[in-house]
C-alpha positions in Angstrom: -22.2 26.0 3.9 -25.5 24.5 2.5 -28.2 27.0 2.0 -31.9 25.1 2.5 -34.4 28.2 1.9 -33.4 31.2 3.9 -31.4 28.6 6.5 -28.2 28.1 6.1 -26.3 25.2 7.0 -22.4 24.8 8.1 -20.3 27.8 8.1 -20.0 28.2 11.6 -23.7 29.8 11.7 -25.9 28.6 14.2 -26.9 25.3 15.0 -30.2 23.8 12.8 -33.0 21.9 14.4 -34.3 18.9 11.9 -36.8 17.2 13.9 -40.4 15.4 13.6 -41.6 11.7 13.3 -39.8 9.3 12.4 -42.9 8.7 9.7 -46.2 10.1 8.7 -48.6 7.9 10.9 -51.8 10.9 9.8 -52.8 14.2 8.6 -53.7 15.2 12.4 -50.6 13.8 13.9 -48.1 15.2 11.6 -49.6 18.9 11.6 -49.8 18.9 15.4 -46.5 17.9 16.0 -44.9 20.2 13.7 -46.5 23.4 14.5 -45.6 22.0 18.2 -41.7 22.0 17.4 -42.0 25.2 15.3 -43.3 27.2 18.3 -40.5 25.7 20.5 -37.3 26.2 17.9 -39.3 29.7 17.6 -38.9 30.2 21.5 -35.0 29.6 21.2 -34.9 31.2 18.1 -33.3 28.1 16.3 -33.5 27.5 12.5 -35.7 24.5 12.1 -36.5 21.9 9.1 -39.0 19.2 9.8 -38.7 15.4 9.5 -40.7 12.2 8.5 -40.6 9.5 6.5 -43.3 8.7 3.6 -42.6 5.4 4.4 -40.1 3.4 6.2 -38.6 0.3 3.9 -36.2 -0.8 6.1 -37.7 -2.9 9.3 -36.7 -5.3 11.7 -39.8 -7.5 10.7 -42.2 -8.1 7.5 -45.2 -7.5 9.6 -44.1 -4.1 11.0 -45.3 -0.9 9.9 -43.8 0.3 6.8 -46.2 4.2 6.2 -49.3 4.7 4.8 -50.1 5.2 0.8 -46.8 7.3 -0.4 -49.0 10.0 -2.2 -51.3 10.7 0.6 -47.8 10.6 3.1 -46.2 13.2 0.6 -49.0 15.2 0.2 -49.3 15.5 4.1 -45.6 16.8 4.4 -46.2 18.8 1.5 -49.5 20.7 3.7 -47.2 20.9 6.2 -44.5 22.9 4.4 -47.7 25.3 3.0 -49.1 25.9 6.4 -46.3 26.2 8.3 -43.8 27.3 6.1 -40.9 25.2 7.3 -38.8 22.9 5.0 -39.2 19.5 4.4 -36.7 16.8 4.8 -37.6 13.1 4.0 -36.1 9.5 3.1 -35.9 8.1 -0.6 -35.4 4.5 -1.0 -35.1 3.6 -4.3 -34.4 5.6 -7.8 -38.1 5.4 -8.6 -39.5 7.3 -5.7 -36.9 10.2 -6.1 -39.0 12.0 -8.4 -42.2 12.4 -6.6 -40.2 13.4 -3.0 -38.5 15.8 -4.9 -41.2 17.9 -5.5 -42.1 17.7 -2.0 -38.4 17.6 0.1 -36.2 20.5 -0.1 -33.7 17.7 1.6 -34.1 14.5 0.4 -32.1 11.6 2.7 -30.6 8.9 1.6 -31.0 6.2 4.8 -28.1 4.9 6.8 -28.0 1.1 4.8 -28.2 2.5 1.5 -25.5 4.8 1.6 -23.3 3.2 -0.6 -26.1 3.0 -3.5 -24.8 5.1 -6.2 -27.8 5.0 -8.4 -30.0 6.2 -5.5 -27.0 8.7 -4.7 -26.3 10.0 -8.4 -30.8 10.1 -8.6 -30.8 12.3 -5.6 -28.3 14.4 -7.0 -29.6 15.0 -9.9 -32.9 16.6 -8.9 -31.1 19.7 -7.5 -32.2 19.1 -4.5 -29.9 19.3 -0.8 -29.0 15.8 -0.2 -28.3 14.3 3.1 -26.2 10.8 3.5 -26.7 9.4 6.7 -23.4 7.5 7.7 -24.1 3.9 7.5 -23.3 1.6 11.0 -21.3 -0.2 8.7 -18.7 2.9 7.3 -15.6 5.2 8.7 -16.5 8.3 8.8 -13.3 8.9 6.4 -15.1 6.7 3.8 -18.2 8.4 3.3 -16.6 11.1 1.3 -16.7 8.8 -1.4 -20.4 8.6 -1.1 -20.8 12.2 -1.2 -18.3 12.9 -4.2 -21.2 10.7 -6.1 -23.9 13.4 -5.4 -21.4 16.3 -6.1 -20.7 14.3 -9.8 -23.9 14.9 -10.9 -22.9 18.8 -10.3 -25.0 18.3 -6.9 -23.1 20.2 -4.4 -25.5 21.1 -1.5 -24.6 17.9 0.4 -24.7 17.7 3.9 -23.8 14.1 6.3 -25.0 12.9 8.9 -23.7 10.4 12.3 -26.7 8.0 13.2 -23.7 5.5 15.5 -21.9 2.8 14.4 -22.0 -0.6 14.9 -20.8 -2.0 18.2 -21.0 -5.8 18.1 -24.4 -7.7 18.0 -27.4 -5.2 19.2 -25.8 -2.0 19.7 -24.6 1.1 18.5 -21.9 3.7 19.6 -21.0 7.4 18.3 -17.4 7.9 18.3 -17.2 12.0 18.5 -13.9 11.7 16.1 -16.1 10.8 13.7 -17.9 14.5 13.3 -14.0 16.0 12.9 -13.4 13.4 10.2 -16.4 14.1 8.6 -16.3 17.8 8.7 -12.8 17.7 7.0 -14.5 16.4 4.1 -15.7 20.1 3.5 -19.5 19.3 3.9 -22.0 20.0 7.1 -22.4 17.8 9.8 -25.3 16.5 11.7 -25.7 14.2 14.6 -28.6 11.8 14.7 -29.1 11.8 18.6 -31.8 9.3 18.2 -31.3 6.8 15.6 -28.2 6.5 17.8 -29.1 5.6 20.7 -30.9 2.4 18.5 -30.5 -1.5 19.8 -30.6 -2.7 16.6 -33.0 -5.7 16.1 -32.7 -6.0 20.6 -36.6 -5.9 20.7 -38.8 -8.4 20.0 -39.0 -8.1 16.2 -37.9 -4.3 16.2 -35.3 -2.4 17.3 -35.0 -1.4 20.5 -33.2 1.9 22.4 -32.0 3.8 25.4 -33.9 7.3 25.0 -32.7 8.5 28.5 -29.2 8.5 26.4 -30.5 11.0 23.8 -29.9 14.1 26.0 -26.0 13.2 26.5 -25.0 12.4 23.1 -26.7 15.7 21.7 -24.9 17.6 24.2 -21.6 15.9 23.2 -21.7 16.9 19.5 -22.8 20.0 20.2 -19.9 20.8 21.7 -17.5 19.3 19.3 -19.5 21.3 16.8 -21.7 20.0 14.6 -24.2 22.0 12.1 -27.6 20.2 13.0 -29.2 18.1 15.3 -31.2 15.7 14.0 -33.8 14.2 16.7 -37.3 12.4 15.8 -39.7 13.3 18.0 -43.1 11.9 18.9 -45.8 13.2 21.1 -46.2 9.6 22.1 -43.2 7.2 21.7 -44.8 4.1 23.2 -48.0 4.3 20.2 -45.5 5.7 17.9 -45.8 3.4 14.4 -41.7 3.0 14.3 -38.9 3.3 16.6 -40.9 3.4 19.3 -37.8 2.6 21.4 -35.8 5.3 20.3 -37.8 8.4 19.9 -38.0 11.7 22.1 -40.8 12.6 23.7 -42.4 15.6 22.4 -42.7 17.5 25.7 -38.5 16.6 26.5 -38.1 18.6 23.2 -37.8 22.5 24.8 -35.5 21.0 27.2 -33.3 19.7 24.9 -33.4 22.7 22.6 -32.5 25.0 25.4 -29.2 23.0 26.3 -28.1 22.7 23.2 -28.5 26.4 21.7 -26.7 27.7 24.8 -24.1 25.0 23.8 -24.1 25.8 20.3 -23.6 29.5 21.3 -20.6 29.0 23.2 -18.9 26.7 21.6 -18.8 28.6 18.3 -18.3 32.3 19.6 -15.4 30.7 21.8 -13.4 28.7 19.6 -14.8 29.9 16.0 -15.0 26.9 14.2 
């Protein structure tokens, strides 16, 4: 179990909601949309941690949209968790940003392709902070146990991992629900990114594209095996959104989603008591 605040994570305790923009696009934007999803995971009584990126560094194309200035970004997120009182989770990309989201993140996420970076691992660790691995396309799920035993070297054990899909030949992704077992035996949470994994990598016209009516099923699936946390960006408007416009959840799907998933989540662990 991974304690983030007063949630805790694994365990067999209730399911976890980490959800938001896939980046900070605004001030206005980002505060709206949070207070939106903390009213709903209220409503269903669900433990909830919002999302977003400072930036995003890893796009389809050069000309895409890669965040706003990182300070203003981080100082939005970090208005956010004062306001709202919620915990933070956001991306690092490179050893030299760890720092700065650290003092902002209570969960600082190490994205999908750089998952097997063990500087950017062992810097993530080191800050004390709870640090999420998202699964690269690329990895078994047996294999990124290695990637976690680098954060737990630097004494780092508050590690959780997440599924985002894996690669599936040329513009495509699939989640194989073994993969949450084999990644649970590891000892560490498990979330499933029901959004990043419904992706069509590079399928769009210089971005990825994605199959959002998909989202719904693939939640509800690892819910039932059993995962810790659902991980879902969210966007009030997917089609404006600044990145991953194809892949996103609308905002007002959210409740829906929520509602299926914690009566899920409820029976699945009284039932079986995993």
């Amino acid at each position: 179990m991974v304690k983030v605040g007063k949630i805790s994570i694994g365990g067999g305790k209730p399911l976890v909601l980490i959800a938001g923009p896939c980046v900070v696009e605004g001030r206005e934007m980002i505060l709206r949309t949070a207070e939106r999803i903390q009213k709903i995971a209220a409503r269903h009584r669900i433990p909830f941690i919002f999302k977003a990126s400072y930036k995003k560094a890893n796009r389809t194309s050069g000309a895409s949209f890669t965040g706003i200035d990182m300070d203003e970004a981080l100082g939005i997120l970090s208005l956010v968790k004062k306001e709202l009182g919620v915990p933070i989770l956001t991306d690092v990309h490179a050893e030299s940003e760890v720092s700065a989201a650290a003092r902002v993140a209570d969960i600082l996420q190490i994205p999908a392709f750089l998952c097997r970076q063990t500087e950017l691992l062992l810097a993530a660790g080191a800050t004390g902070r709870v640090v999420n691995i998202k699964k690269g396309q690329f990895l078994a799920p047996e294999d990124i146990g290695h990637q976690a035993k680098k954060v737990a070297s630097t004494g780092n054990k508050k590690i959780l991992l997440t599924e985002r899909g894996a690669t599936f030949g040329y513009h495509n992704l699939v989640v194989d629900m073994r993969s949450l077992a084999i990644m649970r035996s590891t000892g560490y949470p498990v979330i499933l990114d029901a959004t990043h994994s419904v992706q069509l990598p590079g399928a769009g016209k210089a971005a990825t594209g994605g199959q959002p009516e998909f989202i719904f099923p693939i939640a509800r699936a690892g819910v039932a095996v059993g995962i810790d946390g659902l991980f879902v960006e969210t966007h009030p408007d997917p089609k404006r959104a600044m990145s991953d416009a194809s892949s996103q959840l609308k905002l007002d799907l959210l409740e829906g989603l929520v509602r299926q998933v914690v009566a899920l989540d409820s029976l699945v662990k009284k039932k079986f008591a995993l």
